[in-house]
MIDO-412190 format. One record per residue (C-alpha): residue number from 1; residue in one letter; chain; x negated, y, z negated. Coordinates in nm, 2 decimals, padded with zeros to 4 digits, m for minus. Example, Ala and Ser with C-alpha at 12.3 -4.5 7.8 and 13.67 -1.06 7.14 Angstrom:
# MIDO-412190
[1 a A [m01.23 m00.45 m00.78]]
[2 s A [m01.37 m00.11 m00.71]]
***
This chain:
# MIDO-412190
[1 x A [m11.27 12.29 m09.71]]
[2 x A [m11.58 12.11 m09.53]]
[3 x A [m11.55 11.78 m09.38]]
[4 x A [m11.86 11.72 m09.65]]
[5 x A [m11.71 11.81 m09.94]]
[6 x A [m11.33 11.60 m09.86]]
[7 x A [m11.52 11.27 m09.82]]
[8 x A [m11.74 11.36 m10.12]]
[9 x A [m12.10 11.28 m09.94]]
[10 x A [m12.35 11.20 m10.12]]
[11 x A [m12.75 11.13 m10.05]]
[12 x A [m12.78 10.78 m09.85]]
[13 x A [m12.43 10.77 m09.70]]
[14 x A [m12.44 10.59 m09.39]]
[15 x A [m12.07 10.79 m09.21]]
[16 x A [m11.91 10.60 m08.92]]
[17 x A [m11.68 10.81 m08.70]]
[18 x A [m11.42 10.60 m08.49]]
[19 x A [m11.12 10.65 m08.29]]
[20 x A [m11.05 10.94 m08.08]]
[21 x A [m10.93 11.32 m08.07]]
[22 x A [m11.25 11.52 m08.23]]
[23 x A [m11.43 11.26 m08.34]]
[24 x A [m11.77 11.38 m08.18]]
[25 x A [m11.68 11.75 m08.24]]
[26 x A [m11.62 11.60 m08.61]]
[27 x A [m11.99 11.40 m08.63]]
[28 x A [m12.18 11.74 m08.52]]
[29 x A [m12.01 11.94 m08.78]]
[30 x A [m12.06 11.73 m09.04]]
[31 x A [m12.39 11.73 m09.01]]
[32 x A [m12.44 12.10 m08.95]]
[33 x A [m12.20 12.12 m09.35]]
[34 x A [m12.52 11.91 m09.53]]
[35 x A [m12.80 12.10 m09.72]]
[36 x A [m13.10 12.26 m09.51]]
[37 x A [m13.32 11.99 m09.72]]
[38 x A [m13.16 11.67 m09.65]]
[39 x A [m13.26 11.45 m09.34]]
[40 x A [m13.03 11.42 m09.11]]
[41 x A [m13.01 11.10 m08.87]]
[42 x A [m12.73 11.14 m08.61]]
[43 x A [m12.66 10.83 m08.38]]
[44 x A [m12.41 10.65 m08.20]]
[45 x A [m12.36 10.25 m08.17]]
[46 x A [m12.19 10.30 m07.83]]
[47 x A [m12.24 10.60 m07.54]]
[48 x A [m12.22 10.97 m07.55]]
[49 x A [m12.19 11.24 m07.24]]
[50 x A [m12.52 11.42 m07.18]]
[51 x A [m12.33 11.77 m07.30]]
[52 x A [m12.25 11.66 m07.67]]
[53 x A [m12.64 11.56 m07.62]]
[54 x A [m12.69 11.95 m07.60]]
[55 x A [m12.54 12.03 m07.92]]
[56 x A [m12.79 11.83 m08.10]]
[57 x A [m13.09 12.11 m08.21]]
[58 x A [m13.33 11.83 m08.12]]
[59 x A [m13.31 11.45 m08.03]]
[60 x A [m13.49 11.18 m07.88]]
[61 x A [m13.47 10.83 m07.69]]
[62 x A [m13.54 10.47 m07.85]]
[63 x A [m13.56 10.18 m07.58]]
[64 x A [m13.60 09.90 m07.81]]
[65 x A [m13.76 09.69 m07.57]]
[66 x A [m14.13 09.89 m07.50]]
[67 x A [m14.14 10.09 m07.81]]
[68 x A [m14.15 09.96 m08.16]]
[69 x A [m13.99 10.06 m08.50]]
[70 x A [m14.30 10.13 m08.63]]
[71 x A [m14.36 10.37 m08.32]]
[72 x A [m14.04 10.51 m08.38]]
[73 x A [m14.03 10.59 m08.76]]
[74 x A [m14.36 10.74 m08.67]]
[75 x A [m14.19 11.03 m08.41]]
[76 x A [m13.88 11.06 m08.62]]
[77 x A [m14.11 11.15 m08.91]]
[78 x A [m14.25 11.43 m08.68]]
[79 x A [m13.95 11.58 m08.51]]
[80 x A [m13.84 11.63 m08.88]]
[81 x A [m14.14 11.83 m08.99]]
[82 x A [m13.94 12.13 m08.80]]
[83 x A [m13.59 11.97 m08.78]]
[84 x A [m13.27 11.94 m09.01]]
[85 x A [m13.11 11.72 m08.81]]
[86 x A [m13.21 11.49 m08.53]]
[87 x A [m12.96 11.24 m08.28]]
[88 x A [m13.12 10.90 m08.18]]
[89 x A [m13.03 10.79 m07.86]]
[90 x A [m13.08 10.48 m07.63]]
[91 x A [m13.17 10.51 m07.23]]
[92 x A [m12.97 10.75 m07.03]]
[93 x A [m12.78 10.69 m06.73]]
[94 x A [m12.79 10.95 m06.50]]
[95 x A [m12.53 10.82 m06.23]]
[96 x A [m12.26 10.81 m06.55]]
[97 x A [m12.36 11.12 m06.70]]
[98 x A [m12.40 10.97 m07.05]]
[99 x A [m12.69 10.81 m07.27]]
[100 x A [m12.63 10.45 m07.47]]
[101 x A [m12.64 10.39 m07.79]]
[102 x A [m12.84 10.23 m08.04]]
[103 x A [m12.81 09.84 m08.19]]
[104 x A [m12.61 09.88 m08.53]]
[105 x A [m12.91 09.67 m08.69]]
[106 x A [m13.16 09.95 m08.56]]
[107 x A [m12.91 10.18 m08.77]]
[108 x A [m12.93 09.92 m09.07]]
[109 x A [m13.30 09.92 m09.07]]
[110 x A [m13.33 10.29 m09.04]]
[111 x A [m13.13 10.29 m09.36]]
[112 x A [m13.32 10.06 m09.54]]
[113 x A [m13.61 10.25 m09.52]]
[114 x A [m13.45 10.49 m09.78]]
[115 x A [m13.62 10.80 m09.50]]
[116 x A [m13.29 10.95 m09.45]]
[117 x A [m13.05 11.13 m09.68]]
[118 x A [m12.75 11.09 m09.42]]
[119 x A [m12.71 10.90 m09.16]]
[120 x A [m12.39 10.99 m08.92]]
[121 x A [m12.27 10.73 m08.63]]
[122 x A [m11.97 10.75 m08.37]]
[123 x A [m11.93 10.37 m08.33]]
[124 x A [m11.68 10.40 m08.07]]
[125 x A [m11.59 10.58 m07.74]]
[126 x A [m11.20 10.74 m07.61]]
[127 x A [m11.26 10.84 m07.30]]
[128 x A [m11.19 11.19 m07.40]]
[129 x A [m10.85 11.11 m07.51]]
[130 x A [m10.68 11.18 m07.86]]
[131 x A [m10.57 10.83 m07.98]]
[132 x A [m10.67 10.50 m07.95]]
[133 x A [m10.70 10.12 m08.02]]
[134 x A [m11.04 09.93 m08.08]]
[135 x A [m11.04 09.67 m07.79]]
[136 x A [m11.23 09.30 m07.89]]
[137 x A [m11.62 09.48 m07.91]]
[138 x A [m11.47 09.76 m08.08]]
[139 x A [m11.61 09.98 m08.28]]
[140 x A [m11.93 09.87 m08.38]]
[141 x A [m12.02 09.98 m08.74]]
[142 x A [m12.25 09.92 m08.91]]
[143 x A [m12.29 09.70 m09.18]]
[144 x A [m12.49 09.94 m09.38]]
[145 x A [m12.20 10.22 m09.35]]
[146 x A [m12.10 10.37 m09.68]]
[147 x A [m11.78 10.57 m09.52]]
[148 x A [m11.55 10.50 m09.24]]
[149 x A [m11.34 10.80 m09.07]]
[150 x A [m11.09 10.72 m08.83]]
[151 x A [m11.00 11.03 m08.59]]
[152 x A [m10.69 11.07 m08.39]]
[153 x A [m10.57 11.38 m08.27]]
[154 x A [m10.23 11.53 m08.34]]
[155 x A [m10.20 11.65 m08.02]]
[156 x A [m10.05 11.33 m07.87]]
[157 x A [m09.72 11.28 m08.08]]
[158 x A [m09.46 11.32 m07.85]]
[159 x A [m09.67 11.24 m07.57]]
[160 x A [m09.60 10.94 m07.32]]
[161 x A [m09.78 10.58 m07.40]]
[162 x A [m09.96 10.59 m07.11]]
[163 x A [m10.36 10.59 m07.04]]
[164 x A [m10.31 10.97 m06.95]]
[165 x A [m10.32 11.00 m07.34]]
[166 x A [m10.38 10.76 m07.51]]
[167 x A [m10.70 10.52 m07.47]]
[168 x A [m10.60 10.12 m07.41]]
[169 x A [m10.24 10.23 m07.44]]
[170 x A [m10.16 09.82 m07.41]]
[171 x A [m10.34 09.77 m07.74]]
[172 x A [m10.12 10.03 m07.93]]
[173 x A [m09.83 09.90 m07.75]]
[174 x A [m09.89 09.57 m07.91]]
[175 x A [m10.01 09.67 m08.22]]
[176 x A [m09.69 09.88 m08.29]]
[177 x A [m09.42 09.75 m08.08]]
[178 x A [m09.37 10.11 m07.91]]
[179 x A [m09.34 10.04 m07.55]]
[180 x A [m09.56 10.20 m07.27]]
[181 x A [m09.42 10.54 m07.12]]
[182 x A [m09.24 10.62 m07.46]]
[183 x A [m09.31 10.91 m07.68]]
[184 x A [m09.60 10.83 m07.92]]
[185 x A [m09.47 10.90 m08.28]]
[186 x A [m09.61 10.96 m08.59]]
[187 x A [m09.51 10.62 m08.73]]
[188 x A [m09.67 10.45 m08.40]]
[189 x A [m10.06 10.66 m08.52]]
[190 x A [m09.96 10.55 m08.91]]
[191 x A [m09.96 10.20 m08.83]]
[192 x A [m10.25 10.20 m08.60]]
[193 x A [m10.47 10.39 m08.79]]
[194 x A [m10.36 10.13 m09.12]]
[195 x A [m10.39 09.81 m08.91]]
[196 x A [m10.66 09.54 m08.99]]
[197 x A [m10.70 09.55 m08.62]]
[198 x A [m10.66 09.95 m08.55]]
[199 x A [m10.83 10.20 m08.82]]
[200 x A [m10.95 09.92 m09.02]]
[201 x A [m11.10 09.72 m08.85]]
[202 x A [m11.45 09.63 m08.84]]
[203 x A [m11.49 09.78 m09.15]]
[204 x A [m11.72 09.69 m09.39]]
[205 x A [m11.63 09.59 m09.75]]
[206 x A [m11.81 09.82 m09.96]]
[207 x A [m11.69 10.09 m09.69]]
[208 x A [m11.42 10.36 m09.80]]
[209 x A [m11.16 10.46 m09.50]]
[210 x A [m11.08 10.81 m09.49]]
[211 x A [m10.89 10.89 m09.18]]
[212 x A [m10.89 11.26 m09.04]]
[213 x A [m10.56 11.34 m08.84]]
[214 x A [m10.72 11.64 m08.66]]
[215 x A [m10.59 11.92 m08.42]]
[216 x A [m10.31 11.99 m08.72]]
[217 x A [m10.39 12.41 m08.66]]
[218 x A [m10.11 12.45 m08.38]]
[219 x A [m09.70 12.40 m08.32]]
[220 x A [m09.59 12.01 m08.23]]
[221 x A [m09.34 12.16 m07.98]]
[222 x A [m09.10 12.14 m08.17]]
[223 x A [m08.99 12.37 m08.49]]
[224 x A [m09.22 12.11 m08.75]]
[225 x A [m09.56 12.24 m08.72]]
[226 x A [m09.82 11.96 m08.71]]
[227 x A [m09.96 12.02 m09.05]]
[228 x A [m09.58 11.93 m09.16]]
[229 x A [m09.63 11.62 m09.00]]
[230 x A [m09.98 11.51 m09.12]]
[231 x A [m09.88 11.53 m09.49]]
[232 x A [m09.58 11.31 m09.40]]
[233 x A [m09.83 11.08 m09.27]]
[234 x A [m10.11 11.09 m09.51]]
[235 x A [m09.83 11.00 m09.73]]
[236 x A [m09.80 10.71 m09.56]]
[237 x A [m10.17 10.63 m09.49]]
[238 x A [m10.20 10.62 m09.84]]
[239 x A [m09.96 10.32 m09.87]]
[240 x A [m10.25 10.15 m09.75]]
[241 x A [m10.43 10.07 m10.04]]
[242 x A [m10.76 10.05 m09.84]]
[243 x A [m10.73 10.35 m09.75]]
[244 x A [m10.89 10.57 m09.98]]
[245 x A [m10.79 10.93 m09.92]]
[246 x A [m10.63 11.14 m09.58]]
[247 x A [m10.78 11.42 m09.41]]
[248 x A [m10.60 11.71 m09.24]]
[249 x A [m10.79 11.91 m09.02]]
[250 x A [m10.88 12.14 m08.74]]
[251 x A [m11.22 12.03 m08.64]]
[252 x A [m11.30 12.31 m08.42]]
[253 x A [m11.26 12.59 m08.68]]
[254 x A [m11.60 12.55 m08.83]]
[255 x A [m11.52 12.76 m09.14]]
[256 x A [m11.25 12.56 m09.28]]
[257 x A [m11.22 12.25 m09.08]]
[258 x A [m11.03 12.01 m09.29]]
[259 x A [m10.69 12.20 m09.42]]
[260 x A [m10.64 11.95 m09.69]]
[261 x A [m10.73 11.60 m09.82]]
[262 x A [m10.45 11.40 m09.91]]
[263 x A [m10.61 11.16 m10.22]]
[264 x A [m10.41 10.94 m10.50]]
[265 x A [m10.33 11.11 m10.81]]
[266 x A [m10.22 10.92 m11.12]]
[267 x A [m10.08 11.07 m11.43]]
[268 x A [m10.13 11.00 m11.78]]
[269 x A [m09.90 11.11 m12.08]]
[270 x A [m10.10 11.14 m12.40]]
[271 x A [m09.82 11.01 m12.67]]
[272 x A [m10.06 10.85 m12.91]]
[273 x A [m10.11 11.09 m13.19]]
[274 x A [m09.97 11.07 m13.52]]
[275 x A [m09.83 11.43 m13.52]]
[276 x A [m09.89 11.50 m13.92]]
[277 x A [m09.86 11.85 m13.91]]
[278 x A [m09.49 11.73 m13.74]]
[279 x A [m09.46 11.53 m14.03]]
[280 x A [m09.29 11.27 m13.77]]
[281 x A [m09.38 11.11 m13.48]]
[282 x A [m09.30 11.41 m13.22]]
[283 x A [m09.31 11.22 m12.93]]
[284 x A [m08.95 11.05 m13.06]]
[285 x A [m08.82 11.43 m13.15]]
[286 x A [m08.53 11.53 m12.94]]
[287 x A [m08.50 11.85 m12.73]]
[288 x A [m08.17 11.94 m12.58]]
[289 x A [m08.06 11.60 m12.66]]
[290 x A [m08.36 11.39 m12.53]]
[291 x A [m08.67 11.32 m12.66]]
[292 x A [m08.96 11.48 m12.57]]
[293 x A [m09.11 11.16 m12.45]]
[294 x A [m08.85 11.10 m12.24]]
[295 x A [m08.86 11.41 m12.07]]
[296 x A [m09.23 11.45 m12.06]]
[297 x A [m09.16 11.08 m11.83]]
[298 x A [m08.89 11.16 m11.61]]
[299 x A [m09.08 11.52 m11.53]]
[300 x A [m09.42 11.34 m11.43]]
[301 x A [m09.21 11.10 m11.23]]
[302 x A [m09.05 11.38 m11.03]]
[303 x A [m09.36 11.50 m10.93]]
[304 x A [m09.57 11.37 m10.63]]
[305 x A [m09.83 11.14 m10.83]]
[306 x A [m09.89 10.80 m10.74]]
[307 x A [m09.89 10.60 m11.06]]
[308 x A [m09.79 10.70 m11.44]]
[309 x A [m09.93 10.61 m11.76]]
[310 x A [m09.79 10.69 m12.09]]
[311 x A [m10.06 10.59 m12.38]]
[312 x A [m09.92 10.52 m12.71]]
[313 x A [m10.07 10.47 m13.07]]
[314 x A [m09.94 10.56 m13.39]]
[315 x A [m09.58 10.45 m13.27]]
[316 x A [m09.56 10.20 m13.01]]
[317 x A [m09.19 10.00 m13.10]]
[318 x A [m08.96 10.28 m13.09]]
[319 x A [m09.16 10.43 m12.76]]
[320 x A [m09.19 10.08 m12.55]]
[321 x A [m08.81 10.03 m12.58]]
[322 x A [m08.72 10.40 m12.45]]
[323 x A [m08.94 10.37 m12.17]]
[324 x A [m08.82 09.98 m12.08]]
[325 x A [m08.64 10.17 m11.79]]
[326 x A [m08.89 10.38 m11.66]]
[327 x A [m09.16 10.24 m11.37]]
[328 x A [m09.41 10.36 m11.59]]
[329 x A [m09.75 10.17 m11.71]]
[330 x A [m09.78 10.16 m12.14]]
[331 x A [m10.13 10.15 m12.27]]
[332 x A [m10.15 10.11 m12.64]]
[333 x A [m10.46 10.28 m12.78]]
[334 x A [m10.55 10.17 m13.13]]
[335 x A [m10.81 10.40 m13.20]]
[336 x A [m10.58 10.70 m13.15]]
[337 x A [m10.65 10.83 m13.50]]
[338 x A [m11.01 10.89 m13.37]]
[339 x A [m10.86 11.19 m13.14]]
[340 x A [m10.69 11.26 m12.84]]
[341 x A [m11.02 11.18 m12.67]]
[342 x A [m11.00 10.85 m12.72]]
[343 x A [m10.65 10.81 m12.56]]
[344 x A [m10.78 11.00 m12.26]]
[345 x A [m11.00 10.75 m12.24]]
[346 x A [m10.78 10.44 m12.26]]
[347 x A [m10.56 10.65 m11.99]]
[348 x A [m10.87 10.64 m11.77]]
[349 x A [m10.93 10.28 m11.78]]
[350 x A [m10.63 10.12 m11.66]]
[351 x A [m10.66 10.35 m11.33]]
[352 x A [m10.69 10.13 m11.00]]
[353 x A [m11.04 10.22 m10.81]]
[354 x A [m10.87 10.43 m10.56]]
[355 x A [m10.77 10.67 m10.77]]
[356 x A [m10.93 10.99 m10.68]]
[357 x A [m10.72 11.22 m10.98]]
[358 x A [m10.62 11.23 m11.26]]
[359 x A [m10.35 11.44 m11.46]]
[360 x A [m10.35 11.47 m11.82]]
[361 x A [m10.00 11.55 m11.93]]
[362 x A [m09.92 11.60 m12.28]]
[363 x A [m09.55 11.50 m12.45]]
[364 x A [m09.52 11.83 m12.67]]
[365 x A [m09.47 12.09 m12.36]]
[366 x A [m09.09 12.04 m12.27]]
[367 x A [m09.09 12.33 m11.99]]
[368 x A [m09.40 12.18 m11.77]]
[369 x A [m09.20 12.11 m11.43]]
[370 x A [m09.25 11.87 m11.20]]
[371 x A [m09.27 12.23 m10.98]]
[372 x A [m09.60 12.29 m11.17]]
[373 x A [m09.74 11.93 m11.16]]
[374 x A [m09.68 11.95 m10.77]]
[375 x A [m09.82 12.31 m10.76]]
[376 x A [m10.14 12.20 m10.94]]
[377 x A [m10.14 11.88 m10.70]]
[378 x A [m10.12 12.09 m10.39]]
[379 x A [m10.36 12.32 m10.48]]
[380 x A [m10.61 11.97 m10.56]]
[381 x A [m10.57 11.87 m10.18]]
[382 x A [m10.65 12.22 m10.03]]
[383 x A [m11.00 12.23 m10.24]]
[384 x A [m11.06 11.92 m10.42]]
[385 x A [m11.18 12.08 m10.64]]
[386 x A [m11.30 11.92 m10.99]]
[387 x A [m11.07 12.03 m11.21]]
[388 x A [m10.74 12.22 m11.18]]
[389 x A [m10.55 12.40 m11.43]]
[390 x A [m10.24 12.63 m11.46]]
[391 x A [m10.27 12.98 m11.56]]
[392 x A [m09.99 13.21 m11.71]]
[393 x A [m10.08 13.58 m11.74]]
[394 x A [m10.44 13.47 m11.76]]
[395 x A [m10.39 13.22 m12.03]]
[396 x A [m10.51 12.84 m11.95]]
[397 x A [m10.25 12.62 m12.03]]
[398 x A [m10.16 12.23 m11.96]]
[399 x A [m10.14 11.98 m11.76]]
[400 x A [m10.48 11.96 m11.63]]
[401 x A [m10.63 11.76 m11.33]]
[402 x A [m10.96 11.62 m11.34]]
[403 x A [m11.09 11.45 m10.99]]
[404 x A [m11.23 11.11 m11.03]]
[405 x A [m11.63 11.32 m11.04]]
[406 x A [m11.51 11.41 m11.38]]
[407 x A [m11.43 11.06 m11.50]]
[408 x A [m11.73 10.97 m11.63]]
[409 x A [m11.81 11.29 m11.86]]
[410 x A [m11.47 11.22 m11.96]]
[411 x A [m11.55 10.91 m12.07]]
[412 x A [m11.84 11.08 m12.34]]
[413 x A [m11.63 11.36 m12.53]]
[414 x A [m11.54 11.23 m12.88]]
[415 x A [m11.29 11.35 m13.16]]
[416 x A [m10.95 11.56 m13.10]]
[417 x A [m11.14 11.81 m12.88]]
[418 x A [m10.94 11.62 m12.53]]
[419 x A [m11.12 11.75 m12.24]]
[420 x A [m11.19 12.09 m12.38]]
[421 x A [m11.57 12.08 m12.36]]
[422 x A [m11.55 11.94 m11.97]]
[423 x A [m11.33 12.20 m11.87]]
[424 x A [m11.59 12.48 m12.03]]
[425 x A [m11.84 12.31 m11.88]]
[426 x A [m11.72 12.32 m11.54]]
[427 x A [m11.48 12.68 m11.51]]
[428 x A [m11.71 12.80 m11.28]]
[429 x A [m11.59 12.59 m11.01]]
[430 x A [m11.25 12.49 m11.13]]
[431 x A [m10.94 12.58 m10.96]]
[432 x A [m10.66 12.82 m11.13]]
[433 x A [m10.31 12.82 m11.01]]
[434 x A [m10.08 13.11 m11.20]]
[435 x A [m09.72 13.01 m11.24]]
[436 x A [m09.44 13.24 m11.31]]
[437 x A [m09.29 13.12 m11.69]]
[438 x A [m09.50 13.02 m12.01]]
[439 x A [m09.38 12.68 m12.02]]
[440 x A [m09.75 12.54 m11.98]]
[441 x A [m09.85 12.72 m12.29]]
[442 x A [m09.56 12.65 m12.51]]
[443 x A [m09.65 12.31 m12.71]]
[444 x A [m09.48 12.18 m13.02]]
[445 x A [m09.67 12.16 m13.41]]
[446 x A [m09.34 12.21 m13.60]]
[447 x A [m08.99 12.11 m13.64]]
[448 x A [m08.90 12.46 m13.60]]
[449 x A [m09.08 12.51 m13.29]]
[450 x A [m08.79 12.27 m13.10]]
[451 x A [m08.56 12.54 m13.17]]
[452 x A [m08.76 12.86 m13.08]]
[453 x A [m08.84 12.76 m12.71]]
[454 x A [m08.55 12.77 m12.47]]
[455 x A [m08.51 12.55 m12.18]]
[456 x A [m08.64 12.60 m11.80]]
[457 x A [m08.49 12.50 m11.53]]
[458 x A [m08.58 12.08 m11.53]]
[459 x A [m08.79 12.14 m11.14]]
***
């Protein structure tokens, strides 16, 4: 996956890079993912060495104070006749090796003047080292910026707390309690990179935080390979309800650099529908002596999503008291005779903002695992792709997971059709993920179908 398509770019994003471990490496190959028409403005708020200069194709120097921002819109507007992409820089200083950066307001006005269709900053230096802490003037973003990315690379867990590694070790020491000379853990990165004064900070409201946990491609040291680790953490991370997904990467392999992008997936259980050919509500049937709401609940909980919904209509009494133990959210749609759209859609609107995916799971298909759900969740992270379904022998089958690009065509299908005419739409760049038993095909119209299908195994 490119580092483009996990933070979900769009024209006008204004992307701040900050921290440490790839984060320059990271800047450049974003900008090299972005289409061949789009403007490109690379910057940084703070310095970079005269070699990451050279992997610009083509920059040029702003000194605020004899040239002005009419002179340099004017030359920017030229070098991009025959350019992509272009890095602003300040003055350089030869005796350091490095050039400065730009004011972040030069980077606000540059954006306002709607010239741009990206505009990429690193708003903060490391010293070449793989973790970090922002000290007091740190990191200077932009008040314009669209998305935040905090780097840190992997490759200092189970390194000392010392300056040797890690960049102002004395602010991580304080801003985790792990003392200076002890082994950096995963926990001690977590809770920097979550801190209101670590990965946060600085960050401005409108602003979504997607960290990247980079150099995940190689062996910890010990037998738990670093991309073990990172989805541990990203678990984590996403504790953090300001942080709005997790990235897991290896910068330096430009084909695929991010591995996978951990993002919050909620599920919904469609249970509204008045079942007539059934000829009872089916969601109250039992199966192997539970009922098929029931199960279709505790199998969505023993998955890997982040929130559950169960939307009830034609029977709400009977339902709400069975699921009075489960941490489940109940959405009572009264227009479910209208279809199963409509309770798609009352699903959709009681999801928090920083939901990314959605699951649509439906209470007549007893055999879906929580195997499958985490199979089809997996398979989400690696590709993000817009919608993912479950194959057996070629056959399309259910759950399905839309990503939160889908949500608003959701929102326009009408009748009993449920996402039907979204997933046609879009099967050309949907994800398939065969599974081994026909569970995900095998729903329930009759009575007599309870006792035709026979049981899997519950994960």
């Amino acid at each position: 996956m490119k580092i483009a398509r996990a933070i979900q770019i769009t024209q006008g994003d204004v992307t701040a890079l900050v921290g440490g471990g790839g984060k320059t490496s990271s800047m450049f190959q974003l900008a090299s993912e972005l289409p061949a028409t789009w403007r490109v403005l690379i910057t940084t708020t703070t310095r970079i060495f005269a070699a990451q200069i050279k992997q610009a194709s083509a920059w040029l120097t702003y000194k605020s104070d004899v040239e002005s921002f009419a002179s340099l819109l004017t030359r920017l507007d030229e070098l991009f006749v025959t350019q992509k992409q272009v890095l602003l820089i300040g003055h350089a200083d030869e005796a350091i090796n490095k050039a400065f950066g730009v004011a972040p307001s030069l980077v606000d006005e540059l954006a306002a003047t709607g010239r741009f269709d990206a505009i990429i900053v690193e708003a903060d230096g490391s010293r070449m080292c793989s973790f970090k802490a922002p000290a007091t003037h740190e990191p200077v973003i932009p008040a314009c910026t669209s998305i935040v990315i905090p780097v840190v690379g992997l490759d200092v867990i189970a390194q000392p707390l010392h300056p040797n590694y890690v960049h102002r070790a004395e602010l991580v020491s304080r801003l985790t309690e792990t003392p200076i000379n002890q082994p950096v853990s995963a926990q001690t990165v977590t809770q920097v990179l979550s801190h209101a004064q670590g990965g946060l900070k600085n960050v401005p409201p409108q602003a979504k935080v997607i960290p990247l946990l980079n150099k995940a491609d190689a062996e910890s040291g010990d037998t738990i390979s670093r991309l073990s680790v990172a989805q541990h953490m990203a678990q984590e991370l996403l504790q953090t309800p300001r942080i709005s997904a997790v990235m897991i990467g290896q910068v330096r392999q430009a084909k695929q650099p991010i591995l996978e992008c951990h993002a919050r997936v909620a599920a919904v259980i469609l249970a509204a529908g008045g079942a007539s050919r059934f000829g009872s509500p089916k969601q109250l049937a039992l199966w192997q002596g539970q009922s098929l709401l029931e199960r279709a609940v505790e199998t969505v909980l023993a998955a890997s999503v982040d929130s559950v919904t169960v939307v009830l209509g034609s029977e709400t009494a009977q339902s709400e008291r069975l699921l009075t133990n489960y941490p489940v959210q109940v959405v009572v749609n009264h227009d479910w005779a209208t279809g199963q759209s409509s309770s798609m859609q009352a699903g959709l609107n009681t999801l928090p903002k920083n939901i990314n995916g959605v699951l649509f799971m439906l209470v007549d298909l007893p055999n879906v695992t929580s195997t499958i759900i985490d199979l089809l969740i997996t398979r989400y992270q690696q590709t993000l792709a817009p919608i993912v379904w479950p194959e057996f022998e070629g056959r399309r089958g259910n759950p399905v997971l839309f990503d939160q690009t889908m949500f608003a065509e959701l929102h326009t299908i009408r009748g009993d059709q449920g996402g039907r005419a979204v997933i046609k739409t879009h099967q050309h760049v949907a994800e398939r993920v065969a599974v081994s038993h026909a569970g995900i095909l095998q729903d329930i119209d009759h009575p007599e179908d309870l006792a035709k299908i026979k049981g899997f195994p519950r994960k």
